[in-house]
C-alpha positions in Angstrom: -33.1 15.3 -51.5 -36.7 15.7 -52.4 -37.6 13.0 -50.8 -36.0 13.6 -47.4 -37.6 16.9 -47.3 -40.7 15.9 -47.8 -40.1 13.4 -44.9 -38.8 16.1 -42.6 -42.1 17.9 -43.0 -44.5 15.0 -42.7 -42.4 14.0 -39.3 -42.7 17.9 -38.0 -46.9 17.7 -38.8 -48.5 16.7 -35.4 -50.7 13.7 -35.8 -54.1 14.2 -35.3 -55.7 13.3 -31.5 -57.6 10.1 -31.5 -61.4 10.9 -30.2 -61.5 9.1 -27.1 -57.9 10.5 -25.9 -60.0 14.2 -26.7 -62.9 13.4 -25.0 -60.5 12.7 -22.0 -59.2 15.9 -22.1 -62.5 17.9 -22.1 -63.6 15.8 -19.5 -61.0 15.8 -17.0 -60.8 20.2 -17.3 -64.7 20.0 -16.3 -63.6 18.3 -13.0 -60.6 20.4 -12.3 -58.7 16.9 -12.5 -55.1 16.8 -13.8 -54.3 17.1 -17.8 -52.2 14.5 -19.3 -50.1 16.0 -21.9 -49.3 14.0 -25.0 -45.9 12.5 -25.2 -43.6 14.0 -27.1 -42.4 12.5 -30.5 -39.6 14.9 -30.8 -36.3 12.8 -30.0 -34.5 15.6 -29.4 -36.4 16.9 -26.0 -34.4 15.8 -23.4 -36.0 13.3 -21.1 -36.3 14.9 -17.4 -33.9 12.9 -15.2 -34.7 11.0 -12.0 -33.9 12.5 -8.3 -31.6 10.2 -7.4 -29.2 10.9 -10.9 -27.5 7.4 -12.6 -25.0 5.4 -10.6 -22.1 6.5 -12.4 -22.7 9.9 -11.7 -21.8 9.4 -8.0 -18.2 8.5 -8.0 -18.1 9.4 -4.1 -20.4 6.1 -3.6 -18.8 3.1 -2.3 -20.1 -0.5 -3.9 -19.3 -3.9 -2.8 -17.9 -4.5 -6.0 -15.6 -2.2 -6.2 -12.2 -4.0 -5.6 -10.2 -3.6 -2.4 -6.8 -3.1 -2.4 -4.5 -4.9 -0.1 -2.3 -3.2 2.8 0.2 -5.9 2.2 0.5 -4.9 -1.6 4.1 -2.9 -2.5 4.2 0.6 -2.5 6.5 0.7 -5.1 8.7 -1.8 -8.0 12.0 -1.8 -6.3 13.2 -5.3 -6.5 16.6 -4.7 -4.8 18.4 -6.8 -1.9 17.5 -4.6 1.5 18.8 -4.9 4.7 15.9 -7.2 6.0 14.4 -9.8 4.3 11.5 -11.6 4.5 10.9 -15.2 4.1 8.6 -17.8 3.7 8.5 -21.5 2.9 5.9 -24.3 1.8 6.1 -27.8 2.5 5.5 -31.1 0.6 5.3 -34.7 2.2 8.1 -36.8 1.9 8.7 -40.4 2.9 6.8 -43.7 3.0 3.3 -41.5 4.6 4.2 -38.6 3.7 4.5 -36.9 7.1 7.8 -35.8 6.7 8.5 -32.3 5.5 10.2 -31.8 2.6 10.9 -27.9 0.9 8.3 -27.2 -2.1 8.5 -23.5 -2.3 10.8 -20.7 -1.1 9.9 -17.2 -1.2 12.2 -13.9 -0.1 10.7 -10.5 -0.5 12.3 -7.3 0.4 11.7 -4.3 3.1 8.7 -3.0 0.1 7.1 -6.5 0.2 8.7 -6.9 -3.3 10.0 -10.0 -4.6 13.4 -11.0 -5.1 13.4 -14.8 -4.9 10.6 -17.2 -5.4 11.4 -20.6 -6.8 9.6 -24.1 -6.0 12.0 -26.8 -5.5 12.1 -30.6 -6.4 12.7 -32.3 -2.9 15.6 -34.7 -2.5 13.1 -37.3 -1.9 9.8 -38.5 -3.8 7.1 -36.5 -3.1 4.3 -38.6 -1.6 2.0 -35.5 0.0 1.5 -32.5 -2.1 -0.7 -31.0 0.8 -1.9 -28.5 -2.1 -4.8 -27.4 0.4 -2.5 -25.8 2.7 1.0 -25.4 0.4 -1.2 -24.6 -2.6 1.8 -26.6 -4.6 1.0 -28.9 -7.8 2.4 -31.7 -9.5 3.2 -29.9 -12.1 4.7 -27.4 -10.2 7.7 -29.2 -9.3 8.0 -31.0 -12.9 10.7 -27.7 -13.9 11.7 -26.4 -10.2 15.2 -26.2 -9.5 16.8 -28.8 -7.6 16.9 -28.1 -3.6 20.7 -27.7 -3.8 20.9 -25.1 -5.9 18.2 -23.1 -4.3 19.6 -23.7 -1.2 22.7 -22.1 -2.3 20.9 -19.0 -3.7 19.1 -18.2 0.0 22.1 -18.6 1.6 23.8 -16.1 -1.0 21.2 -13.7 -0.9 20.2 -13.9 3.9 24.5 -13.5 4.1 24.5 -9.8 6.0 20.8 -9.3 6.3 18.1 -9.7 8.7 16.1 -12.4 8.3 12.6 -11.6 9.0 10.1 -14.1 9.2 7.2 -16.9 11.1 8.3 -19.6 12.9 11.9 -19.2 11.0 13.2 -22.4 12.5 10.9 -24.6 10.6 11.7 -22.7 7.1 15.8 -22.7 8.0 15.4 -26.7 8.9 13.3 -27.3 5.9 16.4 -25.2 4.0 19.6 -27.2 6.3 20.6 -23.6 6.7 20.8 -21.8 10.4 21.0 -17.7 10.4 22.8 -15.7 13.4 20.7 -15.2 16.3 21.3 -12.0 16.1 19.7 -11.2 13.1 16.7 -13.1 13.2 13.3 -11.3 13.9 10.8 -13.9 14.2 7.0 -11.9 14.6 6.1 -15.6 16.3 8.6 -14.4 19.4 8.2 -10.8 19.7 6.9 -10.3 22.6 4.6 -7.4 21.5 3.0 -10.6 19.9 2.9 -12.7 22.1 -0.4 -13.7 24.3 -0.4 -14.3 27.5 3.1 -15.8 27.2 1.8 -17.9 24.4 2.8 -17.7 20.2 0.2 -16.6 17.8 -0.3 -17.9 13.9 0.3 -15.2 11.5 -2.7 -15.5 10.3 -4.1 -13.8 13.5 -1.2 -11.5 13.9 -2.1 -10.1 10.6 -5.7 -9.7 11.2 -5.5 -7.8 14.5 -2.0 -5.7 14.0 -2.2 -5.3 9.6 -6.2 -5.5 9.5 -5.6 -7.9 6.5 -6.9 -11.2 5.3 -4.3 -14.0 4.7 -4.6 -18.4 4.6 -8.0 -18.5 3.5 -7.6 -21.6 1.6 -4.1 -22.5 0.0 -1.5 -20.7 1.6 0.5 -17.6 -0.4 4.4 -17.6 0.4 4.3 -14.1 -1.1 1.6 -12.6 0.9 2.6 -14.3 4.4 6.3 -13.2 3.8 5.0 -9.5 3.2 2.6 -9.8 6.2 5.4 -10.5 8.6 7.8 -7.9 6.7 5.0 -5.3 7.5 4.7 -6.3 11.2 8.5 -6.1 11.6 8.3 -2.7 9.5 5.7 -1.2 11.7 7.4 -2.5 15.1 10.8 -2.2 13.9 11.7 1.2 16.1 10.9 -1.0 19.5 12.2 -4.3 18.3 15.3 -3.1 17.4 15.4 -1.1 20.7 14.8 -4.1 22.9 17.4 -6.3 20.9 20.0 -3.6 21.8 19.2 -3.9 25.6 19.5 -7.4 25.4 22.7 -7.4 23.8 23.8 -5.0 26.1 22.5 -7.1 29.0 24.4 -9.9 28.0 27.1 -7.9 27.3 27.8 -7.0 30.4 27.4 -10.5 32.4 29.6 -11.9 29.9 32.2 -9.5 31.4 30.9 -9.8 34.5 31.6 -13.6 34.3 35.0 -13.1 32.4 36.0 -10.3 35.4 34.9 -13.3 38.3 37.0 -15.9 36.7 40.1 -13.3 36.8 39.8 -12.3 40.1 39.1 -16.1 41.6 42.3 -17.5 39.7 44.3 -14.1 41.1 43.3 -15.1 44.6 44.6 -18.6 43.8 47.7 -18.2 42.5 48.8 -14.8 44.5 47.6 -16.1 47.7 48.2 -19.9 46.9 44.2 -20.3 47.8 43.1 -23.9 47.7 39.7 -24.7 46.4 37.8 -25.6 49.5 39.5 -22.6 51.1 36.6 -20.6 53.2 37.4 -17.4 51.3 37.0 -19.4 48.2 33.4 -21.2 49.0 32.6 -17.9 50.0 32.9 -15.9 47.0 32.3 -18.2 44.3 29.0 -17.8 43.5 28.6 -14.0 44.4 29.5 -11.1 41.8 32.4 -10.1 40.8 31.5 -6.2 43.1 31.5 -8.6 46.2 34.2 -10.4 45.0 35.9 -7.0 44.3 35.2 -5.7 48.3 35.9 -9.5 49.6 39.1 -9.4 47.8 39.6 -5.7 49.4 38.6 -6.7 52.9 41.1 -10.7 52.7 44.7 -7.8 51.5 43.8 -6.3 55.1 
């Protein structure tokens, strides 16, 4: 303990000035020039801080390495079966070239972007194309996938009811030998909200200019281009749906239309025993079934 006081004392003595540093000193207050103070040896003195403050300091400051986080990630960890789902499929090459298209991967997610299926599959045929720079599927992928009937199976249990949501669905449902109702198919590469100039767009651009995301850099993602075209439906649905009801609706009622023309031709037939190349017949067989309606009105007078 002795010691350490001792120490303590010898530490708190100021050393004494070197001669030069003095001279300095005198010199400098002659000229009116600035006085340099000693540096403190006390470790204690807090050091003055700079202007701009540290880095960490200034949590309102955006960096480039900060990371970024994706529109296309789930808001939430419900994995349940929704009314819509989203899929997307990667290929492998098949056959003696390999330009035949064989399922390597199948991925369903739900109306969050969660997933609720993803499996890669062991084609029916030896694979001779892994096309891993587009697919992003290895060889040792496939060396435990199921095999493609009993995934097949699984998306066909788990689309039955639902709207299938989707890119270019009819390539993904050939791959799978499976075909969905029309009627419940929304396919972002036909919505005409989409469409330019009458033409189809990739997903890839779809996303950029409607999402403001990044996708298919590199190896494709099934995952992230099934929530992309989840989220365009999701964001479009109010319209898309609308328009699919007029639609139905429109064919609705020509299918009646058509139904009521055939009625009232084969009443004209039989009741007025009307031969085929009568004049009233040629005359009202390919107007609608109003004209047909006043025509049969106007032949009963």
């Amino acid at each position: 303990m002795a010691l350490a006081s001792e120490a303590t004392k010898a530490s708190s003595k100021k050393l004494p000035i070197n001669p030069n540093w003095a001279q300095l000193q005198q010199k400098l207050k002659r000229q009116g020039g600035p006085v340099f103070k000693r540096p403190s040896t006390n470790s204690e003195e807090e050091t003055p801080k700079s202007l701009l403050g540290k880095r960490k300091e200034r949590p309102n400051e955006s960096t480039d390495d900060s990371p970024q986080v994706s529109v296309l990630n789930p808001i939430n960890n419900d994995c349940s079966l929704t009314d819509a789902l989203a899929m997307d499929c990667e290929m492998v090459g098949v056959s003696s070239e390999g330009n035949k298209s064989a399922l390597g991967r199948v991925t369903l997610v739900n109306a969050w972007g969660n997933i609720v299926y993803d499996e890669f599959v062991r084609p029916m045929e030896r694979v001779v194309d892994f096309r891993t720079a587009i697919s992003g599927i290895r060889p040792r992928d496939l060396k435990k996938s199921k095999d493609f009937h009993t995934v097949q199976m699984k998306v066909a249990e788990l689309l039955k009811g639902r709207k299938l949501v989707g890119h270019a669905l009819h390539n993904d449902l050939k791959a799978l030998l499976l075909s969905h109702p029309r009627n419940d198919i929304r396919d972002t590469s036909e919505y005409r909200l989409f469409l330019k100039e009458g033409r189809k767009r990739a997903l890839k651009s779809l996303a950029a200019e409607f999402l403001g995301a990044k996708i298919q850099h590199g190896e494709h993602c099934p995952v992230e281009d099934a929530r992309a075209a989840m989220l365009l439906y999701q964001k479009n649905k109010r319209q898309w749906e609308g328009s699919i009801k007029e639609q139905n609706r429109f064919w609705n009622d020509v299918g009646t239309a058509k139904e009521e023309k055939k009625m009232i031709i084969k009443f004209l037939q039989n009741f007025y025993s009307l031969d085929i190349d009568s004049q009233l017949f040629r005359a009202t067989h390919n107007c609608g079934s109003n004209d047909l309606k006043e025509a049969f009105r106007n032949y009963e007078r």
